[in-house]
C-alpha positions in Angstrom: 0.0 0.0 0.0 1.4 3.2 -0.9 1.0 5.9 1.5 -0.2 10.1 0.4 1.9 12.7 1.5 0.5 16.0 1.2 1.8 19.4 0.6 0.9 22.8 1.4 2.0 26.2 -0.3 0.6 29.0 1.7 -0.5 32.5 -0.2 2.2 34.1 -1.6 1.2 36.1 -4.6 -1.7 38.0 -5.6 -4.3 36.2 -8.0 -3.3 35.7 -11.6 0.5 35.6 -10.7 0.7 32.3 -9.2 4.1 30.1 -10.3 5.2 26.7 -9.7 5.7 26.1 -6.2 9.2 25.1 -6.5 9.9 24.2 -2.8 7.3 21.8 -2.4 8.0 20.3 -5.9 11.7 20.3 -4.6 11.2 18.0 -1.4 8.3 16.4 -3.4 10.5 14.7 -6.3 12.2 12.3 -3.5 9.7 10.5 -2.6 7.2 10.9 -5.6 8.0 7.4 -6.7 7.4 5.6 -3.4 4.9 7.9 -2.1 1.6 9.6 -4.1 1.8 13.6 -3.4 -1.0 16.1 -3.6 -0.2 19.5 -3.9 -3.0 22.1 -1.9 -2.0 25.9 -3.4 -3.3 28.6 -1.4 -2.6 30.9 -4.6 -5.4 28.2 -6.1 -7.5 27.4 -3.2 -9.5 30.1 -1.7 -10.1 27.4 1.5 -6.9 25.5 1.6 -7.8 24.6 5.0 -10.8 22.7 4.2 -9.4 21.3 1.3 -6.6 19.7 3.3 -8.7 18.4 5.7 -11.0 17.0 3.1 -8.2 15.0 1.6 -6.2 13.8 4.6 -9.8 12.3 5.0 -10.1 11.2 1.7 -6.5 9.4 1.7 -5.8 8.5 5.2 -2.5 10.8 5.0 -0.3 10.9 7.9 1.6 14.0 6.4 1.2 17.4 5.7 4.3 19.5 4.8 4.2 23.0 4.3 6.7 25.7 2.9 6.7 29.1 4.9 8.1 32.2 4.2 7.8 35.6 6.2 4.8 37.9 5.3 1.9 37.0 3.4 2.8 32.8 3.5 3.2 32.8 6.9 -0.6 35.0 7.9 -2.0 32.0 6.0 -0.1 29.2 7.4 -0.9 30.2 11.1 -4.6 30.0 10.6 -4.6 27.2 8.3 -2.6 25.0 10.4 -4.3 25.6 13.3 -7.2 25.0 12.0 -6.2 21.4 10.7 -5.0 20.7 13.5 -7.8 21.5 15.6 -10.1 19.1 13.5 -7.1 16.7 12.8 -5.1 16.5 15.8 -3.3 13.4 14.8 -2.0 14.9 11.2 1.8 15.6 11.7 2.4 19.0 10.4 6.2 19.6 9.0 7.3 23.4 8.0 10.5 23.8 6.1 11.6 27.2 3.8 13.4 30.3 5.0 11.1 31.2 8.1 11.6 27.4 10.2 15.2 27.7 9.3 15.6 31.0 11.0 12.6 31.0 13.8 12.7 27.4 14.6 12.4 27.8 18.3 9.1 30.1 17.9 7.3 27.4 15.7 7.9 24.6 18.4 6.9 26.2 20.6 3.1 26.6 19.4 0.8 24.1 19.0 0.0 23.9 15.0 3.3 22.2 13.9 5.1 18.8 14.8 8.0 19.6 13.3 10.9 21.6 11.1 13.3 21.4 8.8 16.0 23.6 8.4 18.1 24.5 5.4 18.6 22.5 2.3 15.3 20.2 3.0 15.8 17.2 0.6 17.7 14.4 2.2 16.3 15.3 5.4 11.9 15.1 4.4 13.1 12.0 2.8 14.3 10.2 6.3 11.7 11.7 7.8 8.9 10.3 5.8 10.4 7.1 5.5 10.8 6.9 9.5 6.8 8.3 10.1 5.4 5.5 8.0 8.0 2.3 8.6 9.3 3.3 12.3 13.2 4.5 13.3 14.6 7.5 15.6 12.9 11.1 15.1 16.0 12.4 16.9 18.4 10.6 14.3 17.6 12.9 11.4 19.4 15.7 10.6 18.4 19.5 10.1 15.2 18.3 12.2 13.7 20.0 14.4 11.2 18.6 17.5 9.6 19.0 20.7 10.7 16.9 22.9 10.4 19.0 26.9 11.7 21.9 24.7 12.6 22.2 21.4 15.0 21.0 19.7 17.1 21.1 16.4 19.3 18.5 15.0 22.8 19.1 13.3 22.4 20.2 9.5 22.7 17.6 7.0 25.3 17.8 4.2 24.5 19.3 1.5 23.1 17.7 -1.5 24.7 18.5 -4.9 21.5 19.4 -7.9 22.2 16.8 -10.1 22.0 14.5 -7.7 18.2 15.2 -6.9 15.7 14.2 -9.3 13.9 16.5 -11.4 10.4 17.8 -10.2 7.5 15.8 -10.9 6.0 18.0 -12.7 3.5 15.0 -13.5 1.7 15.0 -10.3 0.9 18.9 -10.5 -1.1 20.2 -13.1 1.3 22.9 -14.3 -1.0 24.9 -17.1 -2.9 26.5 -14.0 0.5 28.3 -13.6 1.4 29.4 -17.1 0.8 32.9 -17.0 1.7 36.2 -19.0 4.4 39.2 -18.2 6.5 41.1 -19.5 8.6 38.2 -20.5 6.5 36.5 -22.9 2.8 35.2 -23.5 3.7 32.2 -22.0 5.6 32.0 -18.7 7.0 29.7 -16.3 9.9 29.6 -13.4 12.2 27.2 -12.3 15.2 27.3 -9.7 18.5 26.0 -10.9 20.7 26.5 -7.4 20.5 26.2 -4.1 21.6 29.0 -1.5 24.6 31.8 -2.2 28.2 32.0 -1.2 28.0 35.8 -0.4 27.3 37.2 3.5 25.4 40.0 2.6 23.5 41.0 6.8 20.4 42.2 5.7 19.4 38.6 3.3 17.6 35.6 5.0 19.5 33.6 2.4 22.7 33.1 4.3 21.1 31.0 7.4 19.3 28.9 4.6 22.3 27.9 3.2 25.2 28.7 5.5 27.3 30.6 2.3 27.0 27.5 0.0 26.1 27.5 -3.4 24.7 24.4 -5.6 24.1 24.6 -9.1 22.1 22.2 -11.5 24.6 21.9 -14.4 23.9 23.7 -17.3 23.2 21.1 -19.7 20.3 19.8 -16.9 19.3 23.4 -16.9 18.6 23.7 -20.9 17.2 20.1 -20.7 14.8 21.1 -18.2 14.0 24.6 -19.7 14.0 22.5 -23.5 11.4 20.4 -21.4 9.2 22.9 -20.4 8.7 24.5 -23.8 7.4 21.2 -25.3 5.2 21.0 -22.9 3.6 23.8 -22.4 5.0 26.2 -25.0 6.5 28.7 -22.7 8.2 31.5 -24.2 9.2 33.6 -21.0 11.1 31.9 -17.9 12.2 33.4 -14.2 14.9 31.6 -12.6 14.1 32.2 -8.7 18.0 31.3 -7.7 19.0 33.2 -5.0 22.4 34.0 -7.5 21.7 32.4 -10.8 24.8 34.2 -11.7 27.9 32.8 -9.7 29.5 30.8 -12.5 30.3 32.5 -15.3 31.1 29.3 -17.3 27.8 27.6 -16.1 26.2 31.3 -17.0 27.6 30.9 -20.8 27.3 27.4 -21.7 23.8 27.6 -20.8 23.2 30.8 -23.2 24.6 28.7 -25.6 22.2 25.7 -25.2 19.2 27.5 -25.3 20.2 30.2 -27.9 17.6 30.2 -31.0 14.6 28.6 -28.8 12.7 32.0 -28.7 12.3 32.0 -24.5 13.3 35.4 -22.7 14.2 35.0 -19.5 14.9 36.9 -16.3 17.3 35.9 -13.4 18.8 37.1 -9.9 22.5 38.0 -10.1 24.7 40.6 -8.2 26.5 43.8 -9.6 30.4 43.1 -9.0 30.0 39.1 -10.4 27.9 40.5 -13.8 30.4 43.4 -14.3 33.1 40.9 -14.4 31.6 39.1 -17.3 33.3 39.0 -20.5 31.9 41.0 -23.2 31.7 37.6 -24.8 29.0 35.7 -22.2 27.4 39.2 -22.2 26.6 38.9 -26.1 26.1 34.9 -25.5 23.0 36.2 -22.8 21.9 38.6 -25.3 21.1 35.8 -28.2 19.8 33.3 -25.5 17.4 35.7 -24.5 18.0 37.6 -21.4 15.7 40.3 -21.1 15.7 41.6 -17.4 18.3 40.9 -14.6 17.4 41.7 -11.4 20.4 42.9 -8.8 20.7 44.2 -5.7 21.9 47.6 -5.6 20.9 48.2 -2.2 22.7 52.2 -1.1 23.9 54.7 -3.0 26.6 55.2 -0.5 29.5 53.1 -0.3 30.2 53.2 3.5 27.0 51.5 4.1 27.3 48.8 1.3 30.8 47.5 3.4 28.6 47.9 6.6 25.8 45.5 4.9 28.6 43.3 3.9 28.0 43.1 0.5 31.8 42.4 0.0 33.7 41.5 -3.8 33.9 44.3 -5.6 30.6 45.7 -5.2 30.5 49.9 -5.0 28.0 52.7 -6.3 30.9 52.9 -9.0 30.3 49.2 -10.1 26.4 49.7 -10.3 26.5 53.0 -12.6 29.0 50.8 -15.2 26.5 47.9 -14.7 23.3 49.6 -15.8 25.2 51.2 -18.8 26.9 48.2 -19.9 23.3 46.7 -20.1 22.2 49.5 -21.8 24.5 48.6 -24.5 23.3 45.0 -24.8 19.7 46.4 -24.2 19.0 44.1 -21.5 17.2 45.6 -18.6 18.3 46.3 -15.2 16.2 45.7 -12.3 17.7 46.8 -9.3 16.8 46.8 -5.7 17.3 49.2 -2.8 17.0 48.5 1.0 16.6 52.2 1.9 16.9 53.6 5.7 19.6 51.7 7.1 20.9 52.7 11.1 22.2 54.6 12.7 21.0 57.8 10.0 18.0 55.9 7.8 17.2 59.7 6.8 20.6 60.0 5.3 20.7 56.9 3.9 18.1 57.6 2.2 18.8 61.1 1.0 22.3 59.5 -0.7 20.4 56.9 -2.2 17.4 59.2 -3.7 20.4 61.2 -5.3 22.3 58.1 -6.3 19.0 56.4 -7.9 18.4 59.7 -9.9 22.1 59.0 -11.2 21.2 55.6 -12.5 18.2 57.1 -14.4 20.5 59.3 -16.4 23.0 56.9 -17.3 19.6 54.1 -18.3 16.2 55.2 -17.8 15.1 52.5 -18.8 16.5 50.6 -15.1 13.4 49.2 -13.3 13.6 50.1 -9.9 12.4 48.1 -6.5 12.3 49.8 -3.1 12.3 48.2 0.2 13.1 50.0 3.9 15.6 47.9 5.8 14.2 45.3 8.1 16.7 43.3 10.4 17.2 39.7 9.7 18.4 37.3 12.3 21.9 36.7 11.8 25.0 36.2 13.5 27.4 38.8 14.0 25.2 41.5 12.1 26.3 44.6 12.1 23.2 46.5 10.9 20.8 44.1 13.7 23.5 44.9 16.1 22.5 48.9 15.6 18.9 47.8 15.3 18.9 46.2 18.8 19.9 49.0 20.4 17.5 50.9 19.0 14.9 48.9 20.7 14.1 46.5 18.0 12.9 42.8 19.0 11.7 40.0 17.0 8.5 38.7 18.1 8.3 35.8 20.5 5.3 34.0 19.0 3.9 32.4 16.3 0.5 34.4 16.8 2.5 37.4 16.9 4.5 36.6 13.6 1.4 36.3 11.8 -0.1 39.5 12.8 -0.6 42.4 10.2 1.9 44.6 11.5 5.3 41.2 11.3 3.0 40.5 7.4 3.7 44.4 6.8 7.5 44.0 8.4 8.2 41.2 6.3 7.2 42.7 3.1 9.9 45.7 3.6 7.4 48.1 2.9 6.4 49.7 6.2 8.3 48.0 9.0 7.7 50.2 11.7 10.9 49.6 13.5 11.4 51.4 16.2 14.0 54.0 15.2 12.2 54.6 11.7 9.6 57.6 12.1 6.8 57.6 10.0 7.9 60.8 8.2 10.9 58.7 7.0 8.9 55.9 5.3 6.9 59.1 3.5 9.9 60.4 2.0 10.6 57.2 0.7 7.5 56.6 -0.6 6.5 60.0 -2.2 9.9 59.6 -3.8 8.8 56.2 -5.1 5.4 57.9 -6.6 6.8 60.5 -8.3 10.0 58.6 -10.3 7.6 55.5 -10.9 5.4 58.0 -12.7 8.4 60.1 -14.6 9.5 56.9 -15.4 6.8 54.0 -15.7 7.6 50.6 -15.5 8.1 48.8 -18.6 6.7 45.4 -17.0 3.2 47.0 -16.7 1.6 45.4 -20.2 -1.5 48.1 -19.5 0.5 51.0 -19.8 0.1 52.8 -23.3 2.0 54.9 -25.0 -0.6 57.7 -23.9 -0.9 56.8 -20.3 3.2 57.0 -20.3 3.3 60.4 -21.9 0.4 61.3 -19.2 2.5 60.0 -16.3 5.8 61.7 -17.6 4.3 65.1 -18.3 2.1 65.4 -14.9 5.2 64.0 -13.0 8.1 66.2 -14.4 8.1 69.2 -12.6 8.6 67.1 -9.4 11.0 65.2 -10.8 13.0 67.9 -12.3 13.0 69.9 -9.0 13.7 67.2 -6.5 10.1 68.3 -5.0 8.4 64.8 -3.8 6.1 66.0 -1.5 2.6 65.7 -1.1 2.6 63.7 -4.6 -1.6 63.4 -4.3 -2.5 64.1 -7.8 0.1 61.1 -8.8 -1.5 58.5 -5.9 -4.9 59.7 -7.5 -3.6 59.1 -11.0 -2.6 55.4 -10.2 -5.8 55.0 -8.5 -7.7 55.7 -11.4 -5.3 54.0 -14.0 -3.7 51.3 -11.8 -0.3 51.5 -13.5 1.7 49.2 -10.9 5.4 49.9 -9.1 7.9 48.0 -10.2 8.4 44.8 -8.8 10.5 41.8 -8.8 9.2 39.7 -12.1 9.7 36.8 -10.1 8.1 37.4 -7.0 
């Protein structure tokens, strides 16, 4: 008798932008031939609660695992799993992902989940279902964590290299439900090609995920998988979600050269100092195989706090302005993100990078730009949490808490409200973001004419041209009545 395992991917997207949820495929694919798998989408589902009840019901499943992140994934998982348990309390819940690898302790301590995993999750969920449905030692499995008086977590697990695992089984999902349409193409699906990042960088959740280590999928499983995908289901657009697709260079170009000619643009994470030092050569290789928007994080405008965020190699306001004209020679465009409002100063911070951003613009207006207010991160040795904590900033101490609209608003970058960052702060950065998304309208919004762009530029430019962003009200009215978007991650 084969046993069901079933998964859970809480919210994460609003409706329409749904993509394959990777994680769960991930941890899915080893045990998909001894075990059938269900996949419960909360992007799909408007009641994934009483769907998974319904089916644990249905199949007699002992398991339900569930990937969390912070924000909107984690305000569904909270309700949902409580509410499973509450009329299942015999279903062992698992959470893995980026929040149970850095919050452990807070999730064991509630009483809606069994269990965690921590980091890489692979190896791990596969000893772990094989020892809830045939018997052996909870406390034997590594990266797990349990209650047992208190909670507890296990050593990591090595690492697993990508072509070692098998591919998704994109056979027990039904993956046309998450083809959708954006500025890539008409026809658009994701994949992830690595696990984790080598870089340090204190403000990214990343670097407790994967302790600094980076493992790639080889680049000829990379094409077959993308060459898969496309005679399937006809996709002509692709996001990597890699943390760092970019880390290799010869990886980077061999795969450019495998996929050239197959009409799929794609888009892809990467950082500024590892792309700069690309040869012009993989540069015109990325060109022909379709790159069409890289997304990087810029994060300051000032150089001082890059070293203090520990962005490390070579990476510099200098680096970033040659980056975004160097694409602007291959026409591929940049997306860059900026953590905004660092301590000890956020209002300088922000007043450097303002004048830096409106630098970039000159050298390539056509750079997409993605603006987030610094939010600590837990992790070791953190400068810029160090400064935070002294400030009076604390994480919360319960799940409940976590899940609450304020920690969904905090994890979303948006509007933290940290202690040290005054209201009048977040405004500047925001009436900033109003006025240059208007003088310069994203190019990933597919509803935005060539009318409604001139409209935007024109009722925008004496702002923009005098540096006055206050009070933007006719803009916020404008995108009320137009809805022309921010610019946003094309992956998330």
């Amino acid at each position: 008798m084969r046993h069901t395992v079933l998964f859970y991917n809480p919210i994460s997207t609003s409706p329409g932008k749904q993509r394959l949820p990777l994680s769960i495929l991930a941890v899915a694919a080893v045990i998909s031939e001894d075990y059938d798998v269900e996949f419960i989408d909360g992007n799909l589902i408007a009641d994934p609660a009483a769907k998974i009840i319904e089916r644990v019901k249905a199949t007699n499943a002992k398991l339900l695992a569930c990937t969390v992140m912070p924000g909107p994934q984690l305000r569904q998982a909270v309700p949902v799993c409580k509410q499973v348990k509450a009329a299942l309390p015999d279903l062992t819940i698992l959470w893995g992902g980026y929040f149970p690898t850095q919050h452990a302790e807070v999730i064991l301590n509630s009483d809606c989940v069994d269990y965690v995993i921590q980091g890489q999750g692979e190896a791990p969920f596969r000893q772990f279902v094989d020892t809830l449905h045939s018997g052996g030692a909870i406390t034997e499995i590594p990266s797990l964590g349990y209650k047992n008086g208190g909670p507890h977590v296990n050593p990591r697990a090595p690492n697993v290299p990508m072509n070692n695992l098998p591919w998704f089984p994109y056979d027990k999902i039904d993956v046309s439900r998450y083809v959708g349409r954006s500025y890539l193409g008409t026809r658009v699906l994701n994949h992830n090609t690595s696990f984790g990042c080598p870089f340090a960088c204190n403000f990214c959740a990343v670097v407790a995920l994967s302790n600094r280590r980076w493992l790639p999928e080889s680049a000829e499983r990379v094409a077959d998988i993308v060459t898969h995908l496309q005679d399937n289901w006809g996709i002509n657009g692709l996001e990597f979600h890699d943390m760092d697709f970019f880390v290799n260079e010869g990886r980077t170009a061999e795969f450019a050269d495998r996929i050239s000619g197959k009409g799929i643009n794609w888009w892809a994470l990467g950082r500024v100092d590892t792309l700069m030092s690309y040869s012009d050569e993989t540069w015109e290789k990325m060109k022909r195989s379709g790159a069409k928007m890289l997304f990087m994080g810029a994060e300051s405008g000032d150089d001082e706090t890059l070293k203090r965020m520990n962005k490390g190699g070579r990476s510099s306001t200098n680096a970033t302005l040659a980056l975004v004209e160097r694409m602007k020679h291959y026409g591929i465009v940049p997306e860059l993100s900026f953590v905004m409002g660092n301590p000890p100063d956020p209002r300088d911070d922000i007043e450097k990078t303002i004048a830096f951003i409106r630098k970039i613009k000159q050298i390539n207006p056509a750079t997409e730009l993605v603006l987030y207010i610094y939010t600590p991160v837990p992790q070791e040795g953190s400068i810029l949490l160090d400064e935070a904590e002294k400030l009076g900033f604390r994480f919360p101490a319960t799940l409940d808490e976590w899940a609450s609209p304020e920690w969904a608003k905090f994890a979303m970058r948006r509007d933290p409200g940290t202690p040290w960052f005054r209201d009048s702060v977040r405004r500047r950065v925001r009436n900033f973001e109003a006025v240059i998304n208007a003088y310069y309208p994203t190019v990933t919004d597919l509803r935005l004419t060539g009318n409604y762009r001139h409209l935007l530029k024109g009722i925008s430019g004496w702002r923009y041209k005098l540096g006055y962003y206050q009070w933007p009200y006719e803009l916020k009215a404008l995108q009320r009545a137009i809805h022309y978007r921010r610019p946003e991650t094309t992956g998330f």
